[in-house]
C-alpha positions in Angstrom: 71.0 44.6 72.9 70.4 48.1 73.9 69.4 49.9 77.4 67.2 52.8 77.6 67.7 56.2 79.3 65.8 54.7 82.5 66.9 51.3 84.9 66.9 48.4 82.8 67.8 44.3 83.2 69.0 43.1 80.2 69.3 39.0 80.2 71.7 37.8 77.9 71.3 34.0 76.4 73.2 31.1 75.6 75.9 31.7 73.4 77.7 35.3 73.0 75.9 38.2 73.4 76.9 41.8 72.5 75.5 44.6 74.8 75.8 48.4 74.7 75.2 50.0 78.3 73.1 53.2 78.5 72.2 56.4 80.8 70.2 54.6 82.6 70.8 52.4 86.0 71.4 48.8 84.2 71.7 45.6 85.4 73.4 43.4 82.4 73.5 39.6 83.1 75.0 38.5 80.0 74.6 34.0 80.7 76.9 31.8 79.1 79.0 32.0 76.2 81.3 35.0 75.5 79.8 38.4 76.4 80.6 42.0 76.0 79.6 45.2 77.0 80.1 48.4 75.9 80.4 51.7 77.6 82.1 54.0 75.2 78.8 56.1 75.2 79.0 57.0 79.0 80.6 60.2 80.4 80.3 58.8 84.2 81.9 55.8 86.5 80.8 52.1 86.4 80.8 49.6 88.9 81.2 46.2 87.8 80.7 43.0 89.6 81.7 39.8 88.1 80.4 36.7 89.4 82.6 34.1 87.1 83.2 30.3 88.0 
């Protein structure tokens, strides 16, 4: 899964999902199973918040 240029939510599903962050103001839930984002194509800081139990 992909963001756009603009705000998106991206909502992963069950199982492992891979997602690849964008310009744009995301919100990236990724569900269960084993997830992973990437942010290689961003020239700017993150803030991540991980709510894991």
């Amino acid at each position: 899964m992909t963001g756009s240029a603009v705000s998106d939510e991206i909502f992963g599903l069950d199982g492992n999902d891979a997602v690849r962050a964008t310009s744009g103001n995301d919100y990236i839930d990724g569900s269960n199973g084993f997830d992973t984002v990437d942010y290689t194509t961003l020239n700017r800081s993150i803030t991540l918040l991980s709510n894991s139990t």
